[in-house]
PAMI-721001 format. One record per atom (N, C-alpha, C, O): x, y, z; residue number from 1; residue in three letters. Coordinates in nm, 2 decimals. Example, Ala and Ser with C-alpha at 12.3 -4.5 7.8 and 13.67 -1.06 7.14 Angstrom:
2
1.32;-0.57;0.78;1;ala
1.23;-0.45;0.78;1;ala
1.32;-0.33;0.78;1;ala
1.42;-0.33;0.85;1;ala
1.28;-0.22;0.71;2;ser
1.37;-0.11;0.71;2;ser
1.29;0.00;0.79;2;ser
1.34;0.11;0.80;2;ser
***
This chain:
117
-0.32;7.79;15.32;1;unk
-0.39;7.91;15.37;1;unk
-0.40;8.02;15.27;1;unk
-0.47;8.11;15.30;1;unk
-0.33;8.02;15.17;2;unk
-0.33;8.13;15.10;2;unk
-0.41;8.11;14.98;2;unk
-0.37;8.18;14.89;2;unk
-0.49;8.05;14.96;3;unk
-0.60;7.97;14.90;3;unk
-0.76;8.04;14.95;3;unk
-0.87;8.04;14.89;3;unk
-0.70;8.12;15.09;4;unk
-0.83;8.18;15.15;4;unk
-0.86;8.31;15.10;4;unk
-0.97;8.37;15.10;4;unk
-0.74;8.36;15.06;5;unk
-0.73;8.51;15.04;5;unk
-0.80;8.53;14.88;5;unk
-0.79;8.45;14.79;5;unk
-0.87;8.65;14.89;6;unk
-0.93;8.66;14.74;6;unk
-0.84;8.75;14.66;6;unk
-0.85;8.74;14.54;6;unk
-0.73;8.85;14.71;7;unk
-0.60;8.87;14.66;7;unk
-0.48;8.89;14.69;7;unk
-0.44;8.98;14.76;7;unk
-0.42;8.82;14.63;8;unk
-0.27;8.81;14.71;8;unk
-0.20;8.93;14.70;8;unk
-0.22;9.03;14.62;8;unk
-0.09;8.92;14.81;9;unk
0.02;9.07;14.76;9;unk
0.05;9.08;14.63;9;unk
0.04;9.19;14.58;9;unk
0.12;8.94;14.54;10;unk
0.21;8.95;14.45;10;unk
0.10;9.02;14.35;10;unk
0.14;9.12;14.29;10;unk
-0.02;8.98;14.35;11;unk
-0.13;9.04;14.23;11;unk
-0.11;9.16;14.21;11;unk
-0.08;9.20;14.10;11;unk
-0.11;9.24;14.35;12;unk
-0.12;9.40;14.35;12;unk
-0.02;9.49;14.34;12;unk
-0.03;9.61;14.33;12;unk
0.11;9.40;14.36;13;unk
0.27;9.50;14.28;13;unk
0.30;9.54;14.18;13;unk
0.39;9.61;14.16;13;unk
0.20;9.50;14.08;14;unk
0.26;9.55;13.97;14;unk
0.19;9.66;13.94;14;unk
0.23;9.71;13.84;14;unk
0.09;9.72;13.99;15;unk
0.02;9.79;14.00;15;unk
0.06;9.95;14.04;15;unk
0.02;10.06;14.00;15;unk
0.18;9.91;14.15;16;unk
0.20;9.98;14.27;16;unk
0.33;10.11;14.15;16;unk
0.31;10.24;14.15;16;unk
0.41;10.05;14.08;17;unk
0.50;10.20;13.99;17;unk
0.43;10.27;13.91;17;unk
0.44;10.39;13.93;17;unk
0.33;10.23;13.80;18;unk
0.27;10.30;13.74;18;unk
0.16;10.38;13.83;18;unk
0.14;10.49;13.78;18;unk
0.09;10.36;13.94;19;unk
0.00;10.45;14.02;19;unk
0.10;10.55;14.09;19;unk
0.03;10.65;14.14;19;unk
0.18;10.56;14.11;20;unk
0.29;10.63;14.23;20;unk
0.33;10.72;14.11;20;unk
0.35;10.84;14.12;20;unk
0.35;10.65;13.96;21;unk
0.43;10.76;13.88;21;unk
0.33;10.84;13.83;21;unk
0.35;10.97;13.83;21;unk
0.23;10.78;13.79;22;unk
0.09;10.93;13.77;22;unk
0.03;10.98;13.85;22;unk
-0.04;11.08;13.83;22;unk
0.07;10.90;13.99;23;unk
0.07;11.05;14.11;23;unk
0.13;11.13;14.11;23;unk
0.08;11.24;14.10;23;unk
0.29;11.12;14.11;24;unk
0.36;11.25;14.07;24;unk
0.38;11.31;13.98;24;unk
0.44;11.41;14.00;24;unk
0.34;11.28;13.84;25;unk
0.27;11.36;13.76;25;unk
0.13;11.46;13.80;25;unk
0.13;11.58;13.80;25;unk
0.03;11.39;13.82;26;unk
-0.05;11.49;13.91;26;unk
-0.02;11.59;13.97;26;unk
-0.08;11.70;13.97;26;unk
0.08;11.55;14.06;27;unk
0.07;11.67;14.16;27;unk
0.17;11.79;14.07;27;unk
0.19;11.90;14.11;27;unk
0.21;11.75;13.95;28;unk
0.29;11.88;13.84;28;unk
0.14;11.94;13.77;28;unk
0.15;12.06;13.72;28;unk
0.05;11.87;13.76;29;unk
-0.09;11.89;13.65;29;unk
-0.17;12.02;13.69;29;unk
-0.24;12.02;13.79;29;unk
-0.13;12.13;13.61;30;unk
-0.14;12.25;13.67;30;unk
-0.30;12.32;13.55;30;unk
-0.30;12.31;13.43;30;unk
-0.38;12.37;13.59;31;unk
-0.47;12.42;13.50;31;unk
-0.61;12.33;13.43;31;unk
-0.68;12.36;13.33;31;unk
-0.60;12.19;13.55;32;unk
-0.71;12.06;13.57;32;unk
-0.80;12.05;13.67;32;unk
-0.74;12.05;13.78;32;unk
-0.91;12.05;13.68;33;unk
-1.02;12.02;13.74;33;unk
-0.98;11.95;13.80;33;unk
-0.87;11.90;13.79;33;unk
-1.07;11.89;13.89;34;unk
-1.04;11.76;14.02;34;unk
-1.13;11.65;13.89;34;unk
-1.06;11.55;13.86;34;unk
-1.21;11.67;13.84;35;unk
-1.26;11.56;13.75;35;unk
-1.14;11.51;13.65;35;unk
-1.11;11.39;13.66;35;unk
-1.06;11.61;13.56;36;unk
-0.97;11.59;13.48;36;unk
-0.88;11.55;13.52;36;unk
-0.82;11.49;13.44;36;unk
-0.81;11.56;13.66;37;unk
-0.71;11.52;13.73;37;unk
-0.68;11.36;13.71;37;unk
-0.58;11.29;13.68;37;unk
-0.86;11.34;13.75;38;unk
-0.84;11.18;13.84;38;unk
-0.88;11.06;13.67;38;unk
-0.86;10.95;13.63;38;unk
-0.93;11.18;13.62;39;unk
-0.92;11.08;13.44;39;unk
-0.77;11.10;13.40;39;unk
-0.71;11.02;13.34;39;unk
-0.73;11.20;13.45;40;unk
-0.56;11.21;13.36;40;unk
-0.49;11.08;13.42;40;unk
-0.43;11.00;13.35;40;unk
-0.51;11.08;13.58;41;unk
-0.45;10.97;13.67;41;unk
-0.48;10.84;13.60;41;unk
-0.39;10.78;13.56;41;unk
-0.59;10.80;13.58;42;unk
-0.64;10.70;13.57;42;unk
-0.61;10.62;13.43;42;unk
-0.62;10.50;13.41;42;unk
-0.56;10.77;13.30;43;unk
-0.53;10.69;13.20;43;unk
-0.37;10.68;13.18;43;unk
-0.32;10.60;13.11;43;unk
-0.31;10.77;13.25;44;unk
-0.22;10.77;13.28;44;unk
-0.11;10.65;13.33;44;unk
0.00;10.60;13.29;44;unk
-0.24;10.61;13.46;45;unk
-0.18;10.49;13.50;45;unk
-0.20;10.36;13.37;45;unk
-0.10;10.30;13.31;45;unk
-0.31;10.34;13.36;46;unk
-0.36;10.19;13.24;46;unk
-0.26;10.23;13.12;46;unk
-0.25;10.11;13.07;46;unk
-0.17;10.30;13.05;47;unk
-0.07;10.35;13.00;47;unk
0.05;10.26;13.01;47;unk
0.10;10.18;12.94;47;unk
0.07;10.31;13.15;48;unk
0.22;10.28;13.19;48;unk
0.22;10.14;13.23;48;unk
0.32;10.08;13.23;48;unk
0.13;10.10;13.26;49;unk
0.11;9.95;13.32;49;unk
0.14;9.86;13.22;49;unk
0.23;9.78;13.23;49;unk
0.04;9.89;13.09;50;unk
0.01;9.81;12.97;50;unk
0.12;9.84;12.90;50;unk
0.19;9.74;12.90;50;unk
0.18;9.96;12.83;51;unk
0.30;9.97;12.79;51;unk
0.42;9.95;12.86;51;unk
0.50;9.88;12.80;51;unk
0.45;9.99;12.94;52;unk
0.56;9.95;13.06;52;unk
0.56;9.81;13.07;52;unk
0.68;9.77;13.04;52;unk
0.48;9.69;13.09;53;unk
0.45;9.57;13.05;53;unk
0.53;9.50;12.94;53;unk
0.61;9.40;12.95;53;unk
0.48;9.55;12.86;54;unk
0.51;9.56;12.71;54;unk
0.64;9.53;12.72;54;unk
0.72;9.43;12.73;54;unk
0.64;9.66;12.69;55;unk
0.86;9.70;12.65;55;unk
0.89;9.59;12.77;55;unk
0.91;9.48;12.72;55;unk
0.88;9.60;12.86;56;unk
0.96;9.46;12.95;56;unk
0.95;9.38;12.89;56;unk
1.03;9.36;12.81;56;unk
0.84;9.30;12.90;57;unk
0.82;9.16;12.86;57;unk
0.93;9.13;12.69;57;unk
1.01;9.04;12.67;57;unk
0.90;9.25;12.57;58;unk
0.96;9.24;12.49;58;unk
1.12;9.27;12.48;58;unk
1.19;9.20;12.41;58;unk
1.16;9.33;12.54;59;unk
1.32;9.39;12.54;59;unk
1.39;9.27;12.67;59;unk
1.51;9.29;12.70;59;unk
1.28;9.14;12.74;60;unk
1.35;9.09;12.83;60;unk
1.43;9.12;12.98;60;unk
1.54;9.08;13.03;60;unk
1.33;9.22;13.01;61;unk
1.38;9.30;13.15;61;unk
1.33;9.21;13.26;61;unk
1.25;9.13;13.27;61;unk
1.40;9.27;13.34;62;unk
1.34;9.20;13.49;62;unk
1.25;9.25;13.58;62;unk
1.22;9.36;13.53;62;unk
1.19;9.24;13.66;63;unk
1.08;9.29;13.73;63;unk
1.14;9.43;13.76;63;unk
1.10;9.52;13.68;63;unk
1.23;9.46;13.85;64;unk
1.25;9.60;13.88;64;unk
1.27;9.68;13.79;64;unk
1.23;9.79;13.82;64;unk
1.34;9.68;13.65;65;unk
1.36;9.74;13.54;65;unk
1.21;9.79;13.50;65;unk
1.19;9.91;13.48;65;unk
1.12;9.70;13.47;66;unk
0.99;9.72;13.43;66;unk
0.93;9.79;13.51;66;unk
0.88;9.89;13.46;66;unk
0.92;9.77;13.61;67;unk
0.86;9.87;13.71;67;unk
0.91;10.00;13.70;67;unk
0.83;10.09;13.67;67;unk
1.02;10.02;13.71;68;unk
1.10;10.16;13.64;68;unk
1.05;10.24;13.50;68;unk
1.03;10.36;13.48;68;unk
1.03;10.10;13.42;69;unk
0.98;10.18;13.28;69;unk
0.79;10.20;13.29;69;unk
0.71;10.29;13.27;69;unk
0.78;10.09;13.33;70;unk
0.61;10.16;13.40;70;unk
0.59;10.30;13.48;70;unk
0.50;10.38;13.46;70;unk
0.71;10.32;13.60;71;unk
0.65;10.43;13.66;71;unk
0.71;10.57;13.56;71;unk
0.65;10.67;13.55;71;unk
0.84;10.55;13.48;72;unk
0.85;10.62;13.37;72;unk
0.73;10.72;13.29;72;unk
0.68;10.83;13.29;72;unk
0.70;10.58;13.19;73;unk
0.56;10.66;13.11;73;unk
0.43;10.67;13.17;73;unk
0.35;10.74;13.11;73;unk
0.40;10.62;13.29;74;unk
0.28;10.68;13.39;74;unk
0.33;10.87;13.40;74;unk
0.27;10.97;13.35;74;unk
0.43;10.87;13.48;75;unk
0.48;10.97;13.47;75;unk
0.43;11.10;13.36;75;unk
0.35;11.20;13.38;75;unk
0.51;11.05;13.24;76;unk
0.53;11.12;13.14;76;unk
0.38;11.12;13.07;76;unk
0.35;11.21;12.99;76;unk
0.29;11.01;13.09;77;unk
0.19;10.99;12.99;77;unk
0.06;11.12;13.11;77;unk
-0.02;11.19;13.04;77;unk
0.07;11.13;13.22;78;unk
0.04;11.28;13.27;78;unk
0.08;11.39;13.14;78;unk
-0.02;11.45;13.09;78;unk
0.15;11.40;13.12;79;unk
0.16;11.55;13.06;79;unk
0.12;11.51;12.90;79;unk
0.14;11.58;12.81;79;unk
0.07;11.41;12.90;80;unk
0.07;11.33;12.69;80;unk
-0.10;11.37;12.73;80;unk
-0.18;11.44;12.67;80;unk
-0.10;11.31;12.87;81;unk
-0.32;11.35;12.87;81;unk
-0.35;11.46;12.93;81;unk
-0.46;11.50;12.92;81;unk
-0.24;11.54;13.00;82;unk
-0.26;11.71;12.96;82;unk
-0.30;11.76;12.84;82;unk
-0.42;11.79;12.81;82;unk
-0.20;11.79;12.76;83;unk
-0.22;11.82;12.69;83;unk
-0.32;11.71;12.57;83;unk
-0.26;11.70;12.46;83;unk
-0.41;11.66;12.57;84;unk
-0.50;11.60;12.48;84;unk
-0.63;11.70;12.58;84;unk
-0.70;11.77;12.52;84;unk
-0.63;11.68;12.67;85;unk
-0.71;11.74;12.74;85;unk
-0.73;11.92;12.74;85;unk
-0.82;12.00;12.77;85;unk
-0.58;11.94;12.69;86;unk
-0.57;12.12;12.67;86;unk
-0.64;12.12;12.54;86;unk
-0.73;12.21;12.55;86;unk
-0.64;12.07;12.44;87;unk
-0.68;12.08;12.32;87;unk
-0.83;12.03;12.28;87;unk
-0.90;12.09;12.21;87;unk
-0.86;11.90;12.35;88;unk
-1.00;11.90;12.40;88;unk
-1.06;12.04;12.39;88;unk
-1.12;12.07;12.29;88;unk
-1.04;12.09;12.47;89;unk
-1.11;12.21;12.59;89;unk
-1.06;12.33;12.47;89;unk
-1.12;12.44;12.48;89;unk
-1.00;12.32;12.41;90;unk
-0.96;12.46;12.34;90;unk
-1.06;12.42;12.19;90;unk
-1.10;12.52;12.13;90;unk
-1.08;12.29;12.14;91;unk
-1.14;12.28;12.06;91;unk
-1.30;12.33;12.07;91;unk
-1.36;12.40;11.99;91;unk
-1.36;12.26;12.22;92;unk
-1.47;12.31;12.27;92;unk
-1.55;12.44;12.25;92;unk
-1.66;12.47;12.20;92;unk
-1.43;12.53;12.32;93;unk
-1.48;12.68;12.29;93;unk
-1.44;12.75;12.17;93;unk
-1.44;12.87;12.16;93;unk
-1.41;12.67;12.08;94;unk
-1.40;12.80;11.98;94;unk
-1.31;12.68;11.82;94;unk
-1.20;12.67;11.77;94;unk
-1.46;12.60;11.81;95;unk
-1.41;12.50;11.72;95;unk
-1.38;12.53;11.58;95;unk
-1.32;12.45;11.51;95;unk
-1.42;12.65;11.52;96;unk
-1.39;12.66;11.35;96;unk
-1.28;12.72;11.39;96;unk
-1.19;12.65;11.36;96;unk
-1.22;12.87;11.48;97;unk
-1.05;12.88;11.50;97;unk
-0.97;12.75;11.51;97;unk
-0.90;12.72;11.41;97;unk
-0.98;12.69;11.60;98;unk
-0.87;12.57;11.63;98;unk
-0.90;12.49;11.51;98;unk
-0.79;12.47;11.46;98;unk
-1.00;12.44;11.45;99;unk
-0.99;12.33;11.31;99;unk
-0.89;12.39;11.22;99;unk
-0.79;12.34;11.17;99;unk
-0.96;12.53;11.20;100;unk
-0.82;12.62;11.13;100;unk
-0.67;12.65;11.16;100;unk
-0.58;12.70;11.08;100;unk
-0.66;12.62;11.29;101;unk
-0.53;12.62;11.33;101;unk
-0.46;12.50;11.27;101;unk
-0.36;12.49;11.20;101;unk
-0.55;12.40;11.31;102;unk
-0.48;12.25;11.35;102;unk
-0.41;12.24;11.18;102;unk
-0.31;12.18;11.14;102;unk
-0.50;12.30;11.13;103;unk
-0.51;12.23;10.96;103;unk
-0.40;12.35;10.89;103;unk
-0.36;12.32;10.78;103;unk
-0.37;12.44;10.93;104;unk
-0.30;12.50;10.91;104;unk
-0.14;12.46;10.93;104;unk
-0.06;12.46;10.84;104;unk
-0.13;12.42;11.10;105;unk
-0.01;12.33;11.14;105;unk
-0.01;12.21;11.05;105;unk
0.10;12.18;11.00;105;unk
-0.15;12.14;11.03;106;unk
-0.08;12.04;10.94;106;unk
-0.02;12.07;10.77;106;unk
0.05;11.98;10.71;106;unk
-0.05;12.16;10.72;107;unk
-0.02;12.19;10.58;107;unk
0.11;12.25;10.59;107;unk
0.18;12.27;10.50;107;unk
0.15;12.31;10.73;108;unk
0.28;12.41;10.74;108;unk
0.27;12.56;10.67;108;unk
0.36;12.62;10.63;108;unk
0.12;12.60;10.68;109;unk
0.12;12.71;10.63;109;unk
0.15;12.79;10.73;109;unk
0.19;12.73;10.83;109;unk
0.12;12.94;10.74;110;unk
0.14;13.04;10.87;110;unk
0.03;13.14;10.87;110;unk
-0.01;13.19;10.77;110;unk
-0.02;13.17;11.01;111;unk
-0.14;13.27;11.01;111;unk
-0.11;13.40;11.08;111;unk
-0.01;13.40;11.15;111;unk
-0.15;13.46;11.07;112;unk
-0.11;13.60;11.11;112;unk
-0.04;13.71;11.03;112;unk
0.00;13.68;10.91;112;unk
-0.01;13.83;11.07;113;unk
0.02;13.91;11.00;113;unk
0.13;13.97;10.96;113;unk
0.13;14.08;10.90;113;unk
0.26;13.87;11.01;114;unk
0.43;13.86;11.00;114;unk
0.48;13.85;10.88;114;unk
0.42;13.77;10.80;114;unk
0.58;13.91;10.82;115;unk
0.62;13.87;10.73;115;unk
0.68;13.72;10.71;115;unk
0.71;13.65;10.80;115;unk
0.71;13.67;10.56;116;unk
0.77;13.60;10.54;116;unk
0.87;13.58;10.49;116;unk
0.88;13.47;10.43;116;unk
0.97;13.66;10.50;117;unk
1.04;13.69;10.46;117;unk
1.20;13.66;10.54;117;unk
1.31;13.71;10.50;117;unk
***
C-alpha cells in the first residue's frame, strides 16, 4: 500500500530542522520586508539542509545529530542573509560611498576625521 502514496513521511523529515530553525531565525529578522523575509527563510533553509547534510554525512553523525546541525546553520544562516541583504540595500542607495567603504575596509585604511595617533 505504500506504493500508492506520491510522498512518504520518511521523504519530508529531513526537511522538517532546517525549516523550524529559519523560522526562528525569522521571527529575530528585524528591519525586513515580508518579501525579504520569506527569501531570507527560504535561503536560509536550502543552507542548512545542504550543509547540515554535509557535515553529517562527512563527520559520520546520526540522524538526530544532523538534524541538530541542520536546524543549527538554518538558524544562524538567517542572520549570514541579513546581513548580505543589509549591504545589498545599502549598496543600492548610495553605491560610490559604500564601494569606498568596502575598499577602504579591505586595504585597512580609515575614513574620517580622528586622529591616528
Amino acid at each position: 500500500m505504500s506504493g500508492d502514496r506520491i510522498i512518504e513521511v520518511a521523504d519530508v523529515v529531513p526537511f522538517i530542522p532546517p525549516a523550524v530553525g529559519a523560522l526562528l531565525g525569522v521571527r529575530y529578522a528585524q528591519g525586513q520586508t515580508v518579501r525579504e523575509r520569506v527569501l531570507s527563510w527560504g535561503l536560509a533553509m536550502s543552507c542548512g539542509l545542504f550543509f547540515g547534510s554535509a557535515i553529517g554525512e562527512y563527520m559520520g553523525f546520526g540522524r538526530a545529530t544532523t538534524g541538530g546541525i541542520m536546524f543549527g546553520l538554518a538558524a544562524v544562516g538567517m542572520e549570514a542573509v541579513a546581513y548580505v541583504i543589509a549591504a545589498l540595500r545599502q549598496g543600492i542607495t548610495d553605491p560610490a560611498s559604500t564601494a569606498g567603504k568596502w575598499l577602504d575596509a579591505i586595504l585597512g585604511r580609515r575614513r574620517g576625521g580622528g586622529d591616528d595617533a
